[in-house]
N, C-alpha and C positions, 0 to 999 in steps of 0.2 A: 297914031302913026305907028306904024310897025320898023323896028329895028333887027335888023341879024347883026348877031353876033358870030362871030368865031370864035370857036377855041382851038388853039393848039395844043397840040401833047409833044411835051418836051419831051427830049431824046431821052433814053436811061442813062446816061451818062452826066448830062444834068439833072434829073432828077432824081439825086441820089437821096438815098432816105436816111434823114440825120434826125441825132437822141440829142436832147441837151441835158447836158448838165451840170447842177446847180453849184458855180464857184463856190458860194459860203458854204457848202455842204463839201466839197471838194477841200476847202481850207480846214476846214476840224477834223476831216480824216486823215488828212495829211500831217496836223499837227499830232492829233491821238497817237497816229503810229510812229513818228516821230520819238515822240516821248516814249511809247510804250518800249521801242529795239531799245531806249536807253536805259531805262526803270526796271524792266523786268529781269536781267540776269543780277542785278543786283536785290533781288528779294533771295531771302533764305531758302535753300533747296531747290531754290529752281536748278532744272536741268533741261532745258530748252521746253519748248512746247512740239506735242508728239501729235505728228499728222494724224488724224481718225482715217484717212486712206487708205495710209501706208499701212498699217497696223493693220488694216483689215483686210488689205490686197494683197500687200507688198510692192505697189505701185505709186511715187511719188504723185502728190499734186503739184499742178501748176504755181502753188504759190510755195512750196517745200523751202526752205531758206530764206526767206523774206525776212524775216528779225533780225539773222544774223547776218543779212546783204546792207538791210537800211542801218545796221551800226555798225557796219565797216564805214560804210559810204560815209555818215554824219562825221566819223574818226579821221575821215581822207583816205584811208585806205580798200582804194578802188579797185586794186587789181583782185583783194578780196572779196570784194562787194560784187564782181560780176564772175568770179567763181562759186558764190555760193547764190544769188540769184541775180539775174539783168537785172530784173522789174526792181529792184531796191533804189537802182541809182533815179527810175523813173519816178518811184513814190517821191525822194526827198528830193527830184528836180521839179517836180509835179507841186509838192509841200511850200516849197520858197515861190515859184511863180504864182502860185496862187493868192500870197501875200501883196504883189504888186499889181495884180490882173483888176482891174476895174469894172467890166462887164460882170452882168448877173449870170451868165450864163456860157457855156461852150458847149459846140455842136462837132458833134463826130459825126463818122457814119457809123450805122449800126452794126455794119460788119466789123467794125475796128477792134472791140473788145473781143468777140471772142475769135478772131486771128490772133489776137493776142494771148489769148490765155492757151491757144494751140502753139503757137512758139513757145512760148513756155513749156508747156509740157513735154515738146517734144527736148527740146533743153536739159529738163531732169530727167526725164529718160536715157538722154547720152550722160548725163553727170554721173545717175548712179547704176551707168554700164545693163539697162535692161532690157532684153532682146527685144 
């Protein structure tokens, strides 16, 4: 016997096209950076860690501040944490949720990330005043 099928093509609106990724992997980057905005100005000599970008452009990256964003934020001091970058408050709210998130997995859209690293960038771009 012969059966038809249908198929439907979901709308682009539902079928939006989602990355997943992987909590426990999300949980040790969150921890690593975590610890590292804490660990590292406390090694000898350090004097922050120098964008290969900026050095080379003179154009901040998207992640330009993130050490000293995620250890203001761990400190509480948040209004410095989102002056020197957003994404810091998101790493160590990202870092604690991940501890309690149960799922192996979360799914974004795949446009999420890099709108986001375009907010950013355009963010240090007004920070350090570059036309």
């Amino acid at each position: 016997m012969w059966r038809t099928v249908v198929l439907h093509r979901p709308s682009a609106f539902r079928a939006a096209r989602l990355v997943a990724l992987d909590v426990a992997d999300l949980r040790i980057a969150g921890i690593l950076a975590c610890a590292a905005s804490m660990l590292l100005p406390m090694a000898p000599g350090y004097d922050g860690i120098a964008c290969p970008l900026r050095m080379a452009t003179g154009l901040p990256c998207p992640l330009c501040g993130l050490t000293t964003s995620v250890r203001a934020t761990l400190r509480l001091h948040l209004g410095d944490a989102l002056a020197a970058n957003p994404a810091g408050l998101a790493v160590v709210a990202g870092a604690v949720a991940t501890l309690f998130v149960r799922r192996r997995a979360i799914a974004l859209p795949t446009s999420a990330i890099p709108l986001a690293l375009i907010a950013l960038w355009m963010f240090e771009m007004f920070r350090f005043n570059v036309p």
